[in-house]
N, C-alpha and C positions, 0 to 999 in steps of 0.2 A: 469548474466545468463539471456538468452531469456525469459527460462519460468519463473523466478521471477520477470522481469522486466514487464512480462504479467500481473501478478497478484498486481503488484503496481498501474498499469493502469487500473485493471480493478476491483481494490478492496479497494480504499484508506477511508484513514480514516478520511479525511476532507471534501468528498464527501458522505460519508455514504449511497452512494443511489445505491440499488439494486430491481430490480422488486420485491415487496412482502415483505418488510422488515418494520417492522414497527419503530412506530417515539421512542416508549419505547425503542427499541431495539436500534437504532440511539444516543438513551441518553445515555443508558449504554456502547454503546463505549464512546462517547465522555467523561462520568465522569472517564470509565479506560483512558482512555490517558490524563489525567487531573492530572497526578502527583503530584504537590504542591497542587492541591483542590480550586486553587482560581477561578473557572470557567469560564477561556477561555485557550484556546489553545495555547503555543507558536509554534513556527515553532519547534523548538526542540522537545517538548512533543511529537505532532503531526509524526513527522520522527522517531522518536524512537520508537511509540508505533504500528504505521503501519511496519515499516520495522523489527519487531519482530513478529507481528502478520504473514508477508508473509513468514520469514523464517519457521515458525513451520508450515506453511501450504505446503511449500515443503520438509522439514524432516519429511518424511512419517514414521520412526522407529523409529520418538523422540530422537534421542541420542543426539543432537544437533549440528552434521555433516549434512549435505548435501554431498550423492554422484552423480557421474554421473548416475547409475541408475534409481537414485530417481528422479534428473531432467527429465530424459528421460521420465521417467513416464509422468510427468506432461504435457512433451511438447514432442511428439515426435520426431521433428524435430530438437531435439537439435544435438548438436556436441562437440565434445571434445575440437574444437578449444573455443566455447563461455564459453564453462568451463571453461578451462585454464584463461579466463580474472578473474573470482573470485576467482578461486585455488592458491590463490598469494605467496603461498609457496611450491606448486609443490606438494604434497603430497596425493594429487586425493582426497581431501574431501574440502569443502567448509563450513569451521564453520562462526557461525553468524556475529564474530567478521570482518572476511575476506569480507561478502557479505554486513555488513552496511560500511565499507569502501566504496568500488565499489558503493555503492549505491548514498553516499554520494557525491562523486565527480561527478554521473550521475547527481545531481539534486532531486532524491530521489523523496519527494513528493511538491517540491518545488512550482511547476506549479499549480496543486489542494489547496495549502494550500492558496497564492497569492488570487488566482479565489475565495476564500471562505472568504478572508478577505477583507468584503467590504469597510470599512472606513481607509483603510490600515495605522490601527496603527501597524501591527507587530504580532498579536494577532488573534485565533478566538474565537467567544463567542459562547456561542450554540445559541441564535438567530441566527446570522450568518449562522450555520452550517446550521439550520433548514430551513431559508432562501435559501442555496444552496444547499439544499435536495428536496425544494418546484422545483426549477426550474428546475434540470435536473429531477425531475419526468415530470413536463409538457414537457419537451422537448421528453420525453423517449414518452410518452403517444403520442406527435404526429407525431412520428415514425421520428423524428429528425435524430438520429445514426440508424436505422432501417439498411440501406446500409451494417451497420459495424458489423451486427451480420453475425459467418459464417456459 
């Protein structure tokens, strides 16, 4: 879906970096998506716990369906055609199961988790993360993506 692939991009969880968001806050996701508790991230942890965190932010009723209404919310410009690519059993709802498929084959948060893992064992550690929390703040500060706000 357009508008959750927005929200993957513009909310991951191995960038944790949003204007105003502080570094406690940045912790506490990284310790929830830290599943086993041994204090770094695998690529797995990392894609599973972002790509549940954006589903429940587009199931606006909680049921843990996504309809097309509810997309539409999100994104107006959606269409029934980009539905149908996560509706993969035709049924007009898009459960979580169906959209970390789809996700997973896009790539998911593959590109951010990469970018976050500096020494590329495979892993991120929360230096890492904090590391690439520091940067795109600087980048953000000196209006770097400025262009890309609409």
């Amino acid at each position: 879906m357009t508008a959750m692939k927005c929200f993957v991009v513009i909310l991951p969880i191995v960038l944790f970096a949003s204007c105003g968001v502080s570094k406690r806050f940045d912790r506490e996701l990284f310790r929830g998506a830290d599943a086993n508790g041994d204090a770094k991230l695998s690529f797995e942890e990392a894609n599973r716990f972002e790509l549940a965190r954006v589903f429940k932010d587009v199931d606006l009723d909680g049921d843990g369906k996504v309809t097309f209404a509810e997309a539409s919310e999100i994104h107006p410009d959606f269409d029934r055609k980009q539905f149908g690519l996560y509706d993969l059993n035709g049924n007009g709802v898009v459960t979580y199961e169906e959209f970390y498929q789809v996700q997973t084959k896009k790539g998911g948060v593959r590109l951010r988790f990469n970018a976050a893992d500096a020494n590329k064992d495979g892993f991120v550690t929360l230096k890492e993360a904090d590391q690439r929390v520091k940067w795109l703040m600087d980048q953000a500060e000196s209006g770097w993506w400025s262009g890309l706000a609409p």
